[in-house]
C-alpha positions as CSV (number, residue, x, y, z in Angstrom):
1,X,-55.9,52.4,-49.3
2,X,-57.8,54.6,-52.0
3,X,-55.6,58.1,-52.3
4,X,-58.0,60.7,-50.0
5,X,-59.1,58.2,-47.7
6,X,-58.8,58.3,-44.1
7,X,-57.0,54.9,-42.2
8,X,-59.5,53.7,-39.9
9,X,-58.7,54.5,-35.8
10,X,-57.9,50.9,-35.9
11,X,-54.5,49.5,-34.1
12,X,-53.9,45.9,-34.3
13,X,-51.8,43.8,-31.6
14,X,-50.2,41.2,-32.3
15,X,-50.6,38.0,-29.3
16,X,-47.4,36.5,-28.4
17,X,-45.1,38.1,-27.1
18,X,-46.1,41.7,-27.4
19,X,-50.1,41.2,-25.0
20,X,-48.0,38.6,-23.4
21,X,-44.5,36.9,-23.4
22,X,-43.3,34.6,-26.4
23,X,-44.0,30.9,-24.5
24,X,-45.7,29.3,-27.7
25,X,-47.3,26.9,-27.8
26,X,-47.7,28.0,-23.6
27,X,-49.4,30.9,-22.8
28,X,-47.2,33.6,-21.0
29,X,-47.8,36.1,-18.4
30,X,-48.8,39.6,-19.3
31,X,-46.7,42.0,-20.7
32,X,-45.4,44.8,-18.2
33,X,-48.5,47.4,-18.5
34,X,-49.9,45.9,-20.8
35,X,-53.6,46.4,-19.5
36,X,-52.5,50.5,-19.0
37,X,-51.7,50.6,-22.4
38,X,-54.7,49.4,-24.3
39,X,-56.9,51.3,-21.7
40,X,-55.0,54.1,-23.2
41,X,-55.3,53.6,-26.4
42,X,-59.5,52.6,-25.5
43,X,-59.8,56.3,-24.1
44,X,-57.6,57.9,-27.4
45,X,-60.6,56.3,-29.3
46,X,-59.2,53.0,-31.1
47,X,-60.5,50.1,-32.1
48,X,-58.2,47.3,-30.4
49,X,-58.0,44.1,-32.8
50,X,-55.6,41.3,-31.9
51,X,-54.1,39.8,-35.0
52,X,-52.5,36.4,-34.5
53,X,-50.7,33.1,-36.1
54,X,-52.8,31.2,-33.4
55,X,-55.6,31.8,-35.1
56,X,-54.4,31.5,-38.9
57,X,-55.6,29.2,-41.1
58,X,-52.5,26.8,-41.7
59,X,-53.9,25.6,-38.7
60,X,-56.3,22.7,-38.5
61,X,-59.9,24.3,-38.0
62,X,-59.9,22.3,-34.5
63,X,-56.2,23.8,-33.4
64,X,-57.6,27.1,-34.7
65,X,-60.2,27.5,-32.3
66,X,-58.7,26.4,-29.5
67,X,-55.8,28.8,-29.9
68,X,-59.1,31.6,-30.2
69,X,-60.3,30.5,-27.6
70,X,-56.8,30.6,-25.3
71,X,-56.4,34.5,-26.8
72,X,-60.1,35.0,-25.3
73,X,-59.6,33.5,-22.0
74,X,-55.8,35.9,-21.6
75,X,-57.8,38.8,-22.5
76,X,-60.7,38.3,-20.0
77,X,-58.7,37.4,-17.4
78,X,-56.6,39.5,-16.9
79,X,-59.2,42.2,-17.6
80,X,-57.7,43.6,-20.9
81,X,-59.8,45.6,-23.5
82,X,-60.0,44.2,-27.0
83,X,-62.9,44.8,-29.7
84,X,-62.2,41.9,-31.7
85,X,-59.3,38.5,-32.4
86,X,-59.2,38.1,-35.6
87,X,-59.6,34.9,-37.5
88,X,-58.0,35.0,-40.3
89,X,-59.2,33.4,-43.1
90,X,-57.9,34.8,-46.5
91,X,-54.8,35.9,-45.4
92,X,-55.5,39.8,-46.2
93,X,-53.7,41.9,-43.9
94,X,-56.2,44.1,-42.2
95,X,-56.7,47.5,-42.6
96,X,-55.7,49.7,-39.4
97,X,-53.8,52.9,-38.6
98,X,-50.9,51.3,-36.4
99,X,-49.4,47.5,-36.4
100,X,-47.9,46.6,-33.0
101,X,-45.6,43.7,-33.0
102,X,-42.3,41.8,-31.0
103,X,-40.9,40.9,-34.7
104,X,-41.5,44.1,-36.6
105,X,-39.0,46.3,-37.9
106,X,-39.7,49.6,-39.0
107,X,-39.5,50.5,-42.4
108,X,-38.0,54.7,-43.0
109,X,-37.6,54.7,-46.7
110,X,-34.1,53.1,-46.1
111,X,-33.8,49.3,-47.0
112,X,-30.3,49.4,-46.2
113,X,-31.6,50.2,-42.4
114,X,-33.8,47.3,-42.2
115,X,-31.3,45.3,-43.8
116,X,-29.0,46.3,-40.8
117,X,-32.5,46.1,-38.4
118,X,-32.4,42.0,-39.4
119,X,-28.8,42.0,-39.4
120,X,-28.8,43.3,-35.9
121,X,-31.4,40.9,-34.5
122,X,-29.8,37.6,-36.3
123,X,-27.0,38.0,-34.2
């Protein structure tokens, strides 16, 4: 981000397992209040974008699309809000004010913590 700049009201969501539990290459269920959450986050102003390796582009175009079009189905059906999936084709991360994801770990300004974070969920 350029210094003075303000991060976009943007949160991105990752798919599996965080909108909905880690069955891939299956779809799982929804996440426990899942849909109250991003209805939430709609009314606190954000712009929902879900952010997924189902759509990336080590995928063949054909598997690609299909795995858009299985995100698209989840989030219409069970009546979700979302403003866009992204397909991602250069690899850029996106630009958004909050990243929400099963396999993140936090970063404090204390490598030795994440180092322990990994260690932690290795085991």
């Amino acid at each position: 981000m350029v210094p003075g700049r303000e991060i976009p009201k943007v949160i991105i969501i990752d798919f599996d397992g965080t909108l909905c539990k880690n069955e891939f290459p299956d779809l799982g269920s929804p996440e426990p209040y899942v849909r109250e959450a991003l209805l939430k986050l709609k009314r606190l102003g954000y712009t929902i974008k879900i952010h997924s390796c189902r759509t990336a582009t080590y995928w063949k175009d054909r598997d690609r699309w299909k795995h858009y079009h299985v995100i698209l189905k989840f989030m219409e059906e069970n009546q979700l809000p979302w403003d866009e999936i992204i397909m991602n084709t250069t690899m850029n991360k996106p630009v958004a004010k909050f990243y929400v994801d099963d396999r993140a770990i936090q970063y404090k300004g204390n490598w030795l913590d994440v180092v322990k974070q990994v260690v932690e969920r290795e085991e």
